[in-house]
C-alpha positions as CSV (number, residue, x, y, z in Angstrom):
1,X,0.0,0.0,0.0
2,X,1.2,3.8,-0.9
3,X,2.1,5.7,1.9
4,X,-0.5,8.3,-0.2
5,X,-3.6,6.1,0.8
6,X,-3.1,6.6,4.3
7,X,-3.6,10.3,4.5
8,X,-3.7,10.4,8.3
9,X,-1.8,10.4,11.5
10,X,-3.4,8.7,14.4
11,X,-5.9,11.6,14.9
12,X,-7.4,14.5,13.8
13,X,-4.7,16.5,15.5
14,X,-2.5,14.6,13.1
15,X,-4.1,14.8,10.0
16,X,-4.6,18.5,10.9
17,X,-0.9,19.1,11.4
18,X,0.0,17.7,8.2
19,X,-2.3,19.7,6.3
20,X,-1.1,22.9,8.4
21,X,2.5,22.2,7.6
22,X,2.1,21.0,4.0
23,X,0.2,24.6,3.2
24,X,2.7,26.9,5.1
25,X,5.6,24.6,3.4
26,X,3.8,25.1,-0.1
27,X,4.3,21.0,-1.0
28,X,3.2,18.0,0.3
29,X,4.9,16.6,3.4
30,X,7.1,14.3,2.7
31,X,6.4,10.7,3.4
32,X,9.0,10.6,5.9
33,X,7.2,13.1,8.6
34,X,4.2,11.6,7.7
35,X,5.5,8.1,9.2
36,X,6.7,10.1,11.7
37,X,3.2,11.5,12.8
38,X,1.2,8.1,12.2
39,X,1.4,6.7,15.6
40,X,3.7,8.8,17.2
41,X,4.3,7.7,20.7
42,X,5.1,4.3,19.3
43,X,7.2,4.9,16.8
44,X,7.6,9.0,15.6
45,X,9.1,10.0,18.4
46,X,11.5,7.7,19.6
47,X,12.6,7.5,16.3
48,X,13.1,11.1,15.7
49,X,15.2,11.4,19.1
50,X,17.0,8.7,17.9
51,X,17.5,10.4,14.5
52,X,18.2,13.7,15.9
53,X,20.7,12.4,18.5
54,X,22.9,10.8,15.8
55,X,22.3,13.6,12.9
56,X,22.0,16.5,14.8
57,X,23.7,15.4,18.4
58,X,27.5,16.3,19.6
59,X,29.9,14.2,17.6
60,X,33.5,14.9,15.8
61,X,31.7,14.7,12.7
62,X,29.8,17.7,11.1
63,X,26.2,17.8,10.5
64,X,27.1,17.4,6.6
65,X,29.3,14.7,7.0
66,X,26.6,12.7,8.4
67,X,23.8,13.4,6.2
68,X,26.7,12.0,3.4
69,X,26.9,9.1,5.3
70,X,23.3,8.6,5.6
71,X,23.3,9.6,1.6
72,X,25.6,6.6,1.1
73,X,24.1,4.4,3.2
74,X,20.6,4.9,1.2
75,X,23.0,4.8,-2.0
76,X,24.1,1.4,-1.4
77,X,20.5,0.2,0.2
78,X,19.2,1.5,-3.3
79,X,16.7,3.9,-1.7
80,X,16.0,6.9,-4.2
81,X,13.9,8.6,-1.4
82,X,16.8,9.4,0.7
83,X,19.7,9.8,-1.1
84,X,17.6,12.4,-2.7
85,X,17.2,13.8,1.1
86,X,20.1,13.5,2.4
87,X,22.3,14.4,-0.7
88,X,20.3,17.5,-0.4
89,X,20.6,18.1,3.0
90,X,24.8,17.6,2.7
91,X,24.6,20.4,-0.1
92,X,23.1,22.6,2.2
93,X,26.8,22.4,3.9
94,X,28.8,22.4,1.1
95,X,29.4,22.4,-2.5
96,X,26.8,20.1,-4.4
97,X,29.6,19.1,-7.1
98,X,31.4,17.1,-4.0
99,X,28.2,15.6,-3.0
100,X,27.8,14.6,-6.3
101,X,31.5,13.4,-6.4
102,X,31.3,11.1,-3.0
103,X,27.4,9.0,-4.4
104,X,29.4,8.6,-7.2
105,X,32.6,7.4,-6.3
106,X,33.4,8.2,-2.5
107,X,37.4,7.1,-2.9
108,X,38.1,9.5,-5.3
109,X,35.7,12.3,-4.0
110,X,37.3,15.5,-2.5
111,X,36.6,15.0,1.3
112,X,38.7,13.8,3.8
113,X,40.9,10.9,4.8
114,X,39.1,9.6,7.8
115,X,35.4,10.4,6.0
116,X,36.4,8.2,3.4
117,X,37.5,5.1,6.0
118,X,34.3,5.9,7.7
119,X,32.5,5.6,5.0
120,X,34.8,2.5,3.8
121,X,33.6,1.0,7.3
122,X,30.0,1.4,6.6
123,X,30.6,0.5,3.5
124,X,31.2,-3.4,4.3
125,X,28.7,-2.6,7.5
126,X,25.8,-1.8,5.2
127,X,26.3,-4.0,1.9
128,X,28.3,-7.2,3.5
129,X,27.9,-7.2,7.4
130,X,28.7,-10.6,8.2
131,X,31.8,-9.8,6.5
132,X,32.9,-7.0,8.8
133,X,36.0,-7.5,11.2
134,X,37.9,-5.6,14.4
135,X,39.7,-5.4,11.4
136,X,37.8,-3.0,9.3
137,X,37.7,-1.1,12.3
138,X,41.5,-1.3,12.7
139,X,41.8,0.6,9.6
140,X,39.7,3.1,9.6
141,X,41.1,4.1,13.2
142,X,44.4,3.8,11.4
143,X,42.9,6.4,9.0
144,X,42.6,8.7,12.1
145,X,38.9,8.4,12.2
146,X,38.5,8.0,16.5
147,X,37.1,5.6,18.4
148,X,34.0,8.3,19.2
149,X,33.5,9.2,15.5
150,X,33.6,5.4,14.3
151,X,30.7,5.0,17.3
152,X,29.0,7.7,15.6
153,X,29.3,7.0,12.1
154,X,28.1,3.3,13.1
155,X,25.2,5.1,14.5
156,X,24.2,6.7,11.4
157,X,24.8,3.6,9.3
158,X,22.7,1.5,11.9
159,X,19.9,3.7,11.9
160,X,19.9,4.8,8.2
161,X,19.5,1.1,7.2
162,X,16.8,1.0,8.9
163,X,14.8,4.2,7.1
164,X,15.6,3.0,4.1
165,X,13.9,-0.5,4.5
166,X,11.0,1.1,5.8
167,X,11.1,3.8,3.0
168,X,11.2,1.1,0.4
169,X,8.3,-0.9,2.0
170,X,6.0,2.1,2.3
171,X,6.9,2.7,-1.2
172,X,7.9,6.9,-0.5
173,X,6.8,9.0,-3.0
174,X,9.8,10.9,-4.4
175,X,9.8,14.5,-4.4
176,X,10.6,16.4,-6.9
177,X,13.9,18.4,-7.0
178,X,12.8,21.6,-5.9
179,X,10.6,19.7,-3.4
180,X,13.8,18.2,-1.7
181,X,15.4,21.9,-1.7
182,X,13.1,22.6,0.4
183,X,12.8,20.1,2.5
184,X,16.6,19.8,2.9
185,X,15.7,23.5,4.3
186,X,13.3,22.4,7.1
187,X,15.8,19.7,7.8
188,X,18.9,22.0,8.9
189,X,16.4,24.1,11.0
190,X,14.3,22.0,12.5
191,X,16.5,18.9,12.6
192,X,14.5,15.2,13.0
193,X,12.8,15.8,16.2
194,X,9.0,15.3,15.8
């Protein structure tokens, strides 16, 4: 079933708040706050604290690092939806041609040594996890990625797998490019917290 046919949160407060937000926002709200309002207290807002704590939270890595990771992650779990998102998000923070560069090739992309072994971690992580090793993690501390950043960039791989499964079953309606612009926007100001 289309995220689409189900219209509604758990409520009329729901359903109202969508239809506020979507108006002031001039497009649809994305299928991704709309999960978010349908049942809430079970699942929008732990997930959105959980979300916000590892996009949004203190961590060595910078807020567009981690929406590239989350871009990758969705890259290799084949989720349009949110590389679209998070790509868009990321080129809020800096130049779109490297964002570009890292979904299509992250080794030879512009960005830095240890983002590249993070991502090379999350890499194996996301695509081949019973392959991953204290190994893998050996190298990308070798890299100079620390102990607290390779916590955090396992956060974002962990959580981001799971969006994008959930993303793909709902079957998310994809934005349009302008669309993502601006949700990208309400992203960086309002962060994930519902």
């Amino acid at each position: 079933m289309r995220l689409p046919e189900i219209e509604r949160g758990d409520g009329v407060a729901s359903r109202l708040l969508i239809s506020f937000i979507s108006m002031v926002s001039g497009m649809r709200l994305p299928d991704a706050a709309r999960v978010a309002f349908y049942h809430s207290d079970f699942f929008g807002v732990p997930m959105g604290a959980w979300t916000q704590a590892a996009m949004r939270g203190p961590s060595p890595w910078s807020v567009a690092e981690r929406e590239l990771m989350a871009c990758m992650v969705a890259k290799w779990n084949a989720c349009a939806f949110c590389v679209g998102v998070h790509g868009a998000v990321a080129a809020k923070e800096m130049q779109r041609p490297a964002v570009d560069e890292v979904i299509c090739d992250f080794h030879a992309a512009p960005i830095s040594g240890p983002l590249k072994s993070a991502l090379a971690f999350l890499e194996v992580m996301t695509l081949r996890p019973k392959d991953l090793t204290a190994e893998h993690a050996k190298a990308a501390l070798s890299a100079g990625v620390s102990a607290e950043a390779l916590i955090d960039a396992i956060a974002v791989g962990a959580l981001f797998s799971i969006v994008t499964r959930y993303a793909d079953a709902l079957d998310f309606a994809l934005p349009t490019p302008a669309e993502f612009e601006r949700a990208a926007n309400m992203l960086l100001k309002r962060g994930y917290a519902s």
